[in-house]
C-alpha positions as CSV (number, residue, x, y, z in Angstrom):
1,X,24.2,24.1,-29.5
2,X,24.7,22.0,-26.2
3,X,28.2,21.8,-24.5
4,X,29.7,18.3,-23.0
5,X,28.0,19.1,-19.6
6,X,24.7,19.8,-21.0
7,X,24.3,16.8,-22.9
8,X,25.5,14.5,-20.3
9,X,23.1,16.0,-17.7
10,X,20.1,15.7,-20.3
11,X,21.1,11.9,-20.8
12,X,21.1,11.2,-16.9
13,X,18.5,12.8,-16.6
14,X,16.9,10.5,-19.4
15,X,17.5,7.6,-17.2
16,X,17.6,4.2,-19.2
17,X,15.5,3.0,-22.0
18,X,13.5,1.4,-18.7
19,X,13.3,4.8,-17.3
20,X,11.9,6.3,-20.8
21,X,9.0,4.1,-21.6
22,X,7.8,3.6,-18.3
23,X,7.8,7.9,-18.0
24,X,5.6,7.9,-21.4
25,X,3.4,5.6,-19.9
26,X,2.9,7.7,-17.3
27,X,2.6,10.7,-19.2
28,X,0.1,9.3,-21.7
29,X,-2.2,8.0,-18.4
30,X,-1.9,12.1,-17.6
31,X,-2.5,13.1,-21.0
32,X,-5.6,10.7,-21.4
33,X,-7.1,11.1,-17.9
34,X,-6.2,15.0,-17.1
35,X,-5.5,14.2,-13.5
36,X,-1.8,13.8,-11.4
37,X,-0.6,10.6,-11.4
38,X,1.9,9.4,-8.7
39,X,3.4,5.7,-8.6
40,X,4.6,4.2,-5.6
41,X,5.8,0.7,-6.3
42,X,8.1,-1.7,-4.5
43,X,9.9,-4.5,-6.1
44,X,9.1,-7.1,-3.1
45,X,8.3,-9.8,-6.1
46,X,11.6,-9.4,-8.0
47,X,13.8,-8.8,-4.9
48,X,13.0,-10.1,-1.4
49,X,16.6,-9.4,0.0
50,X,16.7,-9.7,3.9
51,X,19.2,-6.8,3.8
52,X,16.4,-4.5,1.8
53,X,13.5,-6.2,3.5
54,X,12.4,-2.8,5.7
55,X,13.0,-0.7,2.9
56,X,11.0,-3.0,0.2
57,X,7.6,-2.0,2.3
58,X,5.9,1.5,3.7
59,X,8.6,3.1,5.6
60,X,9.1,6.8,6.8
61,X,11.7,7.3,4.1
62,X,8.7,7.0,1.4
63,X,7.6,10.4,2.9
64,X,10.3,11.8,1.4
65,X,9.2,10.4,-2.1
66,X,6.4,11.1,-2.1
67,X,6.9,15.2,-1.2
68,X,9.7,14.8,-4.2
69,X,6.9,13.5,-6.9
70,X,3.9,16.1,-5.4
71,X,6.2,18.8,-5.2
72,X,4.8,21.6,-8.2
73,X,1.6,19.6,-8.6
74,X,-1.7,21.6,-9.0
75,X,-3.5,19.9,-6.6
76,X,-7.3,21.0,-7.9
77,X,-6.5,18.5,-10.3
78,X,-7.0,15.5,-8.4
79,X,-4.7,12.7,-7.8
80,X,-5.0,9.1,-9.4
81,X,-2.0,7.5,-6.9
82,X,-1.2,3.7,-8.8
83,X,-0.1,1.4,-5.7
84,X,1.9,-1.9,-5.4
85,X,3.1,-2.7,-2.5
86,X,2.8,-5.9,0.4
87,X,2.5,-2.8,2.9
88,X,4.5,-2.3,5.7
89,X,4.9,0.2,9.2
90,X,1.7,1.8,10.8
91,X,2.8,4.3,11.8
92,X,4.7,5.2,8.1
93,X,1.5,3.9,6.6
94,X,-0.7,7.0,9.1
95,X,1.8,9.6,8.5
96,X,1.5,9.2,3.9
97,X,-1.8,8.8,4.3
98,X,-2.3,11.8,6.5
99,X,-0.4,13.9,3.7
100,X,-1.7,12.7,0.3
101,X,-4.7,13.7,2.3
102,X,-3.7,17.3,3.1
103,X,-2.6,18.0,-0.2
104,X,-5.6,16.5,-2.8
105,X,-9.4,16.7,-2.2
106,X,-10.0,14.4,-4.7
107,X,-7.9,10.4,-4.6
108,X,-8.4,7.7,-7.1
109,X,-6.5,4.6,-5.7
110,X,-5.6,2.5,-8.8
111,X,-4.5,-1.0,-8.1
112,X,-3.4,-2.8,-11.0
113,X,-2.3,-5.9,-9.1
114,X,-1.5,-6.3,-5.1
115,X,-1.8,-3.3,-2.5
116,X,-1.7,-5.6,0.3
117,X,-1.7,-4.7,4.8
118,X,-1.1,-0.5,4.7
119,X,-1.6,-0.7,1.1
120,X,-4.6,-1.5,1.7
121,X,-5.3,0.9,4.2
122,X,-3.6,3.8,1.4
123,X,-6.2,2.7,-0.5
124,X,-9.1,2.5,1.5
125,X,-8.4,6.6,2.2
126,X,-9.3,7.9,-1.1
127,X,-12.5,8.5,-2.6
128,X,-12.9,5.9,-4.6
129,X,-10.6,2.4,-5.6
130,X,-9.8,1.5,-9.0
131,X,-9.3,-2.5,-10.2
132,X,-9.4,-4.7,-12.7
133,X,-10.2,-8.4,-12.3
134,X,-6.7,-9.3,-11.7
135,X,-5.9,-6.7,-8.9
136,X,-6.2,-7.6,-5.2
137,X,-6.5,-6.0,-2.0
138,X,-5.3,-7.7,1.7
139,X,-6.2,-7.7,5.0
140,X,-4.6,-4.9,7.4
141,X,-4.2,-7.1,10.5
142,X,-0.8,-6.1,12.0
143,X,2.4,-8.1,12.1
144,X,4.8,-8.1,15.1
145,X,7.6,-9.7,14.6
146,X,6.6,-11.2,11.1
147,X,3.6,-12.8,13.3
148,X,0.1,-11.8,12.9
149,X,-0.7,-9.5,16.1
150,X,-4.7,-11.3,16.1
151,X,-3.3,-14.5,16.1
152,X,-0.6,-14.0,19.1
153,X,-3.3,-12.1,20.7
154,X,-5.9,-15.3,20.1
155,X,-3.5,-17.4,21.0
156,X,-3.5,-15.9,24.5
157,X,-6.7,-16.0,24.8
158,X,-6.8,-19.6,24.0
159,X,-4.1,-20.3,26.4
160,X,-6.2,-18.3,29.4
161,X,-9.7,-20.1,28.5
162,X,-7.8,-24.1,28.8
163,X,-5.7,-23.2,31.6
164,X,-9.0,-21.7,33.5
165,X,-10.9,-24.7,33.0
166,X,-8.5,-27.3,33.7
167,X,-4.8,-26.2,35.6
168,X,-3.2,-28.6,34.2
169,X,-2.9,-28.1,30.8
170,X,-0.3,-25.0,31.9
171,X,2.5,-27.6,31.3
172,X,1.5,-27.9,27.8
173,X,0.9,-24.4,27.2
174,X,4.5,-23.2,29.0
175,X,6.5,-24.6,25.7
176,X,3.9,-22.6,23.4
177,X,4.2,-19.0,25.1
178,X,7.8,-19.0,26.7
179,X,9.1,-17.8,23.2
180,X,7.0,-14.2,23.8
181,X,8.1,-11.7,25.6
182,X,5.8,-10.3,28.5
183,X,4.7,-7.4,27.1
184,X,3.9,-8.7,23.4
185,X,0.3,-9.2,24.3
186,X,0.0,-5.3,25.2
187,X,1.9,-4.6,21.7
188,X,-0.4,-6.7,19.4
189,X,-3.6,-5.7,21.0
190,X,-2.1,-1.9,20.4
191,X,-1.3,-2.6,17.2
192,X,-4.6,-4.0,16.3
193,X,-6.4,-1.0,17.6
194,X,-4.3,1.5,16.0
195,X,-4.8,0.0,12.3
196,X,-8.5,-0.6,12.7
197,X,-9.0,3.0,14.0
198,X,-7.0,4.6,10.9
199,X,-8.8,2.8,8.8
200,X,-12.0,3.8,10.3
201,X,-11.0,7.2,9.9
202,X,-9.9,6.7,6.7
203,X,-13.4,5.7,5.5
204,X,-15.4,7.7,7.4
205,X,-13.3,11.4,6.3
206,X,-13.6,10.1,2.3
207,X,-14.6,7.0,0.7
208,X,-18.1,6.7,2.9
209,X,-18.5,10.0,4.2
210,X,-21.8,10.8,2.4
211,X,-23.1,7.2,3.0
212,X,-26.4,7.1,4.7
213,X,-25.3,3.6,6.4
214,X,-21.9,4.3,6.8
215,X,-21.9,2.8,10.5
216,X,-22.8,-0.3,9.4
217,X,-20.7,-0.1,6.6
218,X,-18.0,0.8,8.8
219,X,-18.1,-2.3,10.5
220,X,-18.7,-4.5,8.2
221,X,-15.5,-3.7,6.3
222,X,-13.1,-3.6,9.2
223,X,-14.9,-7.3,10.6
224,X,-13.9,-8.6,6.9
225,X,-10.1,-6.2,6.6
226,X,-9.3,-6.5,10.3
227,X,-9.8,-9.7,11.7
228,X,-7.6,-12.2,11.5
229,X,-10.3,-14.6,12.2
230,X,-12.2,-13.8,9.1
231,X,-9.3,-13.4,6.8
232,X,-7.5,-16.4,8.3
233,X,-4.6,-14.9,6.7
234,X,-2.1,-11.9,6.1
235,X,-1.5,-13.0,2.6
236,X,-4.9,-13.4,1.4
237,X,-6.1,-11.7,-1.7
238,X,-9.2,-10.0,-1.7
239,X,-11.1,-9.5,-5.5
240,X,-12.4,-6.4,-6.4
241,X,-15.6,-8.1,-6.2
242,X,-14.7,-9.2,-2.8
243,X,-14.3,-5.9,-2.1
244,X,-17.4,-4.2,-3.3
245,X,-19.5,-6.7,-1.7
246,X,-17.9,-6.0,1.6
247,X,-18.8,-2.7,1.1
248,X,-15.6,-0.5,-0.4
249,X,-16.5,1.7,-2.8
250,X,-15.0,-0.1,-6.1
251,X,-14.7,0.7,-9.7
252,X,-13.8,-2.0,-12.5
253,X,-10.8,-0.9,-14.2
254,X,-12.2,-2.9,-17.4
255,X,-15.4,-0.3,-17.4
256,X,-13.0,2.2,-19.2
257,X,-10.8,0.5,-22.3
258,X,-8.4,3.4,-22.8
259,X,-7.6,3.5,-18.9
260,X,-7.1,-0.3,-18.8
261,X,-5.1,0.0,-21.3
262,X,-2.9,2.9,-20.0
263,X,-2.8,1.7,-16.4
264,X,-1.8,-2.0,-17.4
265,X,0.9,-0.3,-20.0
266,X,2.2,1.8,-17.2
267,X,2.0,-1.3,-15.0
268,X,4.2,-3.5,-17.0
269,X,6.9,-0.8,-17.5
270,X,7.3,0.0,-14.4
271,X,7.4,-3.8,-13.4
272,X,10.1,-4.4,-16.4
273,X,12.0,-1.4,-14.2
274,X,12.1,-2.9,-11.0
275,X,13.1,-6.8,-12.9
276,X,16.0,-5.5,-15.0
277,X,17.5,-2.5,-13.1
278,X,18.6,-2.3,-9.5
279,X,15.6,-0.1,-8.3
280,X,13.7,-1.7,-5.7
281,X,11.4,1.0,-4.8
282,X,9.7,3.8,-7.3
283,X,8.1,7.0,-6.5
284,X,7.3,9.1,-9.6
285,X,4.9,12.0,-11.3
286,X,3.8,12.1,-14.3
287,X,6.5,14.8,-14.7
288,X,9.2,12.4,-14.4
289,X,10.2,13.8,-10.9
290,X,10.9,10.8,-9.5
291,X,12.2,8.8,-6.4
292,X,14.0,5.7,-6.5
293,X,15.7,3.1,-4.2
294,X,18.2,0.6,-6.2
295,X,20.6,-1.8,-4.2
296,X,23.4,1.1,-3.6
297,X,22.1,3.6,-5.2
298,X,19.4,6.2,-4.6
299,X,18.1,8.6,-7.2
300,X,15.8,12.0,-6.7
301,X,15.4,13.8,-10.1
């Protein structure tokens, strides 16, 4: 028989009726596909707070997460890693990926709606990407300051080429850049150059590394993922037929009726979580070792 103590801990650690079903989704996507499965999920959608605005994207705390839910794993199993998220730090986003890499040969990147910016590039560093007709992909141009870095960059540019050719169009152009500081030029341009070389590397140490083309495919994907000319913007959504046709090596979610099916149940639970509880930010195994962020409150089971 249980004592008081017992059962109390075994209830917490039960979580809510959210925190049930969404864990036997998870374990029945395990069960059915024979792999690890790790969720990383922000609740940018359902709660946009400026105060949890830092914390709703990729951040160096998710490290922390992430060794919580791949701690005990056996790693020869492969990893299918299910991502939502609008993205967020490089250098957070170059540090996870540089881990889920040293632990698991073998990454299937399942989107089952947005991965946008560094979820983008997290999912351009597995071997292969996972999505259905509904799931979406972004561009991984930089953003300084909640500006894109091309278009400060371009806007430079712009400024230099008018002001070259005819002097006095500086008086126009003083009201446009007095509101950057000097050295934001330098910053962007870094930025830019930092993203497009991780996800370079990305692609050339997995998802095309047995490609016989895989320059050119190299730089056809980052012309389409990394410039802000092409994209025209941060937010847009790229199809998964976008994506194959630029080059990204793309599976249809809907090829496979009992993973769709698992992936979309999972999906939906985990999306009823972050809408009715005050988790903003999930982290979980198929275990149920999970991490989570709520609004004043932070759980590691």
């Amino acid at each position: 028989m249980a004592n008081w103590n017992q059962i109390t801990k075994d209830v917490q650690g039960r979580g809510s009726t959210f925190d049930i079903i969404r864990r036997e989704a998870l374990k029945k996507l395990n069960q059915y596909t024979k792999r690890n499965v790790i969720i990383y999920y922000s609740g940018w959608l359902q709660k946009n707070f400026i105060e949890i605005q830092h914390s709703l994207g990729i951040n160096d705390f998710d490290k922390n997460g992430f060794m919580t839910a791949i701690n005990g794993l056996d790693s020869k199993k492969g990893l299918d890693l299910i991502l939502h998220t609008p993205g967020g730090e490089v250098a957070a986003t170059e540090s996870v990926i540089s881990y889920l890499l040293s632990k698991f040969e073998d990454i299937r990147v399942i989107v089952p709606q947005l991965s946008m910016s560094g979820g983008t590039m997290m999912a351009c560093a597995g071997n292969k990407i996972i999505m259905g007709k509904q799931s979406s992909l972004g561009p991984v141009d930089p953003q300084i300051g909640g500006l894109p870095a091309h278009g400060i960059v371009e806007e430079f540019r712009k400024a230099h080429e008018e002001i070259s050719k005819d002097p006095s169009k500086v008086a126009v152009w003083q009201f446009i850049l007095q509101k950057y500081n000097p050295t934001l030029v330098g910053e962007c341009q870094k930025a830019i150059d930092w993203s497009e070389t991780i996800l370079e590397n990305s692609l050339r140490n997995r998802m095309l590394k047995d490609k016989e083309n895989i320059e050119e495919l190299i730089t056809k994907i980052k012309a389409e993922l990394c410039d802000h000319a092409v994209s025209l913007s941060h937010a847009r959504h790229l199809s998964a037929e976008k994506c194959k046709e630029i080059g990204l090596e793309v599976t249809m979610l809907e090829d496979d009726q009992k993973l769709q099916d698992s992936v979309l149940t999972l999906h939906h639970a985990t999306m009823q979580t972050l809408s009715n509880t005050p988790a903003f930010k999930i982290i979980e195994n198929h275990n149920g070792q999970a991490f989570i962020q709520g609004l004043n409150i932070q759980v590691q089971k």
